[in-house]
LOLODREN-778014 format. One record per residue (C-alpha): chain; x negated, y negated, z negated. Coordinates in Angstrom, 1 decimal. Layout:
N
A:X:Y:Z
...
END
This chain:
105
A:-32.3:26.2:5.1
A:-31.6:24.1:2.2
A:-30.0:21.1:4.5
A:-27.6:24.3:5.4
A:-25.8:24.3:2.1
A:-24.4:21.2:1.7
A:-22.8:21.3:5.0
A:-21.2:24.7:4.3
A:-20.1:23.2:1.0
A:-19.1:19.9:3.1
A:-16.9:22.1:5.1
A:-15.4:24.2:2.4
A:-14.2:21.5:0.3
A:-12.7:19.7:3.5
A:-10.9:22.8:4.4
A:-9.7:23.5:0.7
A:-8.8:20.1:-0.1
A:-9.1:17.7:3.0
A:-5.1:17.3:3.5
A:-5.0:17.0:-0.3
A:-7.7:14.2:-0.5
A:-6.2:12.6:2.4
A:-2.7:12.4:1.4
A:-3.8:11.1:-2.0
A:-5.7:8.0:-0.4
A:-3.3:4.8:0.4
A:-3.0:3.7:4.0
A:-3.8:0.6:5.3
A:-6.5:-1.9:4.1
A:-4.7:-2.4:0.0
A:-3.4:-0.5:-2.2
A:-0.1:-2.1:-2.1
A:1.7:-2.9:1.1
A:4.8:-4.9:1.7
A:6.4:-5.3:5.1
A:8.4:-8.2:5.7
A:11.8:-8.2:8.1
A:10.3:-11.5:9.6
A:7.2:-12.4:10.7
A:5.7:-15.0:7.7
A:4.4:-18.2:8.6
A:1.7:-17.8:6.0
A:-1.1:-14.8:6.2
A:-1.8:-14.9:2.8
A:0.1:-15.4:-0.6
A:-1.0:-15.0:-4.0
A:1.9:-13.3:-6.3
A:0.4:-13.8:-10.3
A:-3.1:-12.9:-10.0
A:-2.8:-10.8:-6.6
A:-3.9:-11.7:-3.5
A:-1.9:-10.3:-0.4
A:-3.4:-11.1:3.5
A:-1.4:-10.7:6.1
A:-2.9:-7.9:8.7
A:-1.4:-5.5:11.6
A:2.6:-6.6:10.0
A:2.2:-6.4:6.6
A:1.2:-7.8:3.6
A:-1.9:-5.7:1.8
A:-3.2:-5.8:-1.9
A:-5.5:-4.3:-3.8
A:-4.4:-2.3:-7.3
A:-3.1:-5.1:-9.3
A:-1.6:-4.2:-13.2
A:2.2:-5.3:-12.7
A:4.4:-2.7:-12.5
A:5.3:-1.6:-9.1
A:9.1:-3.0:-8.8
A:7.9:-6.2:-10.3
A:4.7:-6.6:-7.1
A:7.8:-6.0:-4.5
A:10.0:-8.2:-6.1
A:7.1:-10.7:-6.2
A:6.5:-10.6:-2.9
A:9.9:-10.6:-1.7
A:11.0:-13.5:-3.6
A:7.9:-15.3:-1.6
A:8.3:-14.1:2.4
A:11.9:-12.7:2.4
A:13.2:-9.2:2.2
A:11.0:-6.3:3.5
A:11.8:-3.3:5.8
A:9.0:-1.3:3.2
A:6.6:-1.4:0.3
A:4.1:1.6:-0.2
A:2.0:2.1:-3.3
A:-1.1:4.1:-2.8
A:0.0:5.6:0.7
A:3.8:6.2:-1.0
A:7.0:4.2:0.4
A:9.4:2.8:-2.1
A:12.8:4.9:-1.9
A:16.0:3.0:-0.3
A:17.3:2.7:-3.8
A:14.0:0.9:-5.2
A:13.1:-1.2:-2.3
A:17.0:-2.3:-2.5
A:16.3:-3.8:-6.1
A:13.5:-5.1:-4.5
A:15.2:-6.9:-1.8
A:17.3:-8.0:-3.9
A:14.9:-10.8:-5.1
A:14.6:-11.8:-1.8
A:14.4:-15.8:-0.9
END
């Protein structure tokens, strides 16, 4: 009986705070990613200190310390303006990722 518990626990704490958890967790394989309008001719790129590979149409990083703005902007100035940029599961809004673009080579 004592296997029992942790299952029912398991199960309560998914139905509590599974959409929670899972809405908190970035998508993709990084932290960071960052779409580009045209497909790049290179699959990887390093921006700074932060490597970005190239997988399933976008760029993806891990957590890197740069401010946000300042990663896109990076990476924009490198493969060209992007259609999106996410941080931790989150898009940029129009307004941001239009600074962002603005960078762009």
């Amino acid at each position: 009986m004592s296997s029992i518990a942790p299952r029912i626990l398991a199960a309560v704490a998914v139905t509590l705070f599974g959409s929670t958890v899972a809405f908190a967790q970035p998508q993709g394989p990084g932290y960071y990613t960052a779409t580009p309008v045209e497909a790049p001719t290179k699959t990887s790129l390093i921006t700074r200190d932060t490597v970005w590979k190239f997988h399933d149409g976008a760029f993806a990083a891990a957590k890197a310390p740069e401010r946000d703005i300042v990663l896109c902007q990076l990476v924009a100035q490198r493969v060209g303006k992007l259609t999106s940029f996410t941080v931790g599961g989150q898009a940029l809004d129009a307004d941001t990722l239009s600074k962002c673009n603005a960078k762009a080579n």
